[in-house]
C-alpha positions, 0 to 999 in steps of 0.5 A: 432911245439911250444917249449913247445910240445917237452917236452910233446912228448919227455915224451910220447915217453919215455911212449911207450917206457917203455911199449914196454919193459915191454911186451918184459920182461913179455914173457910167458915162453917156453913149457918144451922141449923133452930134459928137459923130459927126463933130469927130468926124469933120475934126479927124477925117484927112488930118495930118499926123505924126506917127509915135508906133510902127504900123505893118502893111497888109490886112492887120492893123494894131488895136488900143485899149486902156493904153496899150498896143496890141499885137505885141513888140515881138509879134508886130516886128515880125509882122513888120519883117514880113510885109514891110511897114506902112508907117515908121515913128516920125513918118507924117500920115493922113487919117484918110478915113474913121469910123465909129462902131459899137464899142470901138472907133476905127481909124485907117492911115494912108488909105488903110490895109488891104481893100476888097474889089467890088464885084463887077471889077472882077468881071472881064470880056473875051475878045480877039485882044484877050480879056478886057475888064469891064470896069478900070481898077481901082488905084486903091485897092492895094494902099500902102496904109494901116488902121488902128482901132480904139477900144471901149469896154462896153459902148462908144463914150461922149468924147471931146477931140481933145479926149480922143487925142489923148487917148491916140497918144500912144500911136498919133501926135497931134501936137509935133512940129516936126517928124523929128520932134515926134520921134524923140517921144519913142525913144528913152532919155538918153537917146533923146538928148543924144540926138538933140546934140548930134551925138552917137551913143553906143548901142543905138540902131540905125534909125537913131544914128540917121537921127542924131547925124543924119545920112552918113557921106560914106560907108564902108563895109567889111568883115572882121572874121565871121562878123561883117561890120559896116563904118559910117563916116561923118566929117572931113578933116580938118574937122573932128571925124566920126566913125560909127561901126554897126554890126547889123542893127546896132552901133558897137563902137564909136571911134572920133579923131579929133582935129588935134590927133586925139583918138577916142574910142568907145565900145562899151555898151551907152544905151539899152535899146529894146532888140527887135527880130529882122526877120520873121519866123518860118513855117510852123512844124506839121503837128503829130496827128494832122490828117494824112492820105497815106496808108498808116506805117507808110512813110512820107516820100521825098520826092527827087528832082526831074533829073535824078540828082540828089535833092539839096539842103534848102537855105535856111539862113536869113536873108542878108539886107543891106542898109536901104533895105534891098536883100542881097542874095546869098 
């Protein structure tokens, strides 16, 4: 063998050496062991957590893979819009049941989504009183609740619940004090320190508002043109005043009288706040080539009511909602 050969393997036994250690390290973790189930179980089942993610009634929930939150802000507000929400961020919840499947772990809140009933609660007998069940309904047939499932890749890894913890970050806080301590961490900076000082920005939304300064003592409601506002009213003389107007979910001006006679006013735009639709979309249009009774070339009949008179434009404009969420018709 040449001298200058020995170098050469010496570096390429050095090479398998190094790759042999990188597949060693690079070993897929264990699948979660009958224990650790068990274990994850009684440390989770009836635990008290704060929310950090809206979570929507009814049969959907929300799924966490790799960190992120499916279905999207958009999809999920609309979801929110139409059913109303089973949790807020800041609201206190109760992991009421958790399970672990192949490669994900199923965690419900508040009694979870929309339950079946069993056969036989569907089963009534006639009598001269009419129909009697003959097994009482179940008081949790229709909870309140949501789930939120937790996806692996391929398996259910061996977890401590500290690991498990972490990976819940993004929708439960295991750690907060307070509901208000656990709503701070969804909100940017700004509205964060905001709030800790009991101040308003512009460009917050409601929630933040009642946040920052709590309920407001008064509201007043008004119309400026086709623009309807709403004044929320913080303090008396001889005090300094606040003044928050909101136009629908958010605050455009801030007016203070300070105990002095100072007026100042703000409107230019302080925070950016990620927009969210209040109401959700209407019907989806009838596709072109959707299957029809009718003969072809027949047109599609627009039937009239029972008294002749000429059918009406149906109202399609959003429902207006005042501030407890109660819809006020049009």
């Amino acid at each position: 063998m040449k001298p200058r050969q020995v170098p050469v393997l010496f570096l390429f036994f050095l090479f398998i050496v190094a790759i042999a250690g990188a597949q060693k390290t690079s070993a897929p973790p264990p699948h979660i062991s009958k224990q650790t189930r068990i274990d994850l179980v009684r440390a989770f089942n009836a635990e008290l957590v704060y929310i950090r993610s809206p979570f929507p009634m009814g049969k959907k929930g929300l799924t966490l893979k790799d960190g992120k939150l499916s279905p999207g802000a958009e999809e999920l507000q609309q979801m929110i819009a139409m059913w109303g929400p089973a949790a807020k961020p800041g609201d206190q919840a109760r992991i009421s049941d958790i399970q672990i499947k192949d490669a994900l772990i199923h965690f419900e809140i508040n009694g979870g989504p929309v339950k079946k009933q069993k056969w036989y609660q569907r089963i009534q007998v006639g009598g001269a009183g009419g129909a009697t069940p003959i097994a009482p309904s179940d008081s949790n047939a229709n909870p309140r609740g949501s789930y939120v499932d937790l996806v692996f890749d391929h398996y259910v890894p061996d977890l401590t619940p500290q690991q498990l913890k972490d990976l819940l970050r993004p929708v439960f806080d295991f750690d907060a004090k307070s509901a208000v301590e656990a709503y701070l961490e969804t909100v940017p900076a700004p509205v964060k320190d905001a709030i800790k000082n009991h101040h308003v920005l512009v460009g917050m939304n409601r929630e933040m508002v009642i946040y920052a300064k709590g309920r407001a003592p008064k509201k007043v409601r008004e119309k400026d043109g086709e623009t309807e506002y709403e004044d929320w009213i913080y303090g008396e003389p001889p005090h300094d005043v606040d003044f928050v107007r909101l136009v629908a979910d958010e605050v455009v001006r801030v007016e203070t009288m300070k105990v002095n006679g100072e007026k100042v006013i703000r409107t230019e735009k302080e925070v950016n706040v990620e927009a969210h639709p209040s109401v959700a979309k209407g019907p989806e249009e009838r596709p072109a080539n959707a299957p029809s009774l009718r003969r072809p070339g027949e047109e599609t009949p627009n039937p009239a009511p029972a008294d002749g008179r000429k059918p009406s434009r149906p109202n399609t404009d959003p429902p207006n909602i005042d501030p407890n969420g109660t819809q006020i018709p049009h």
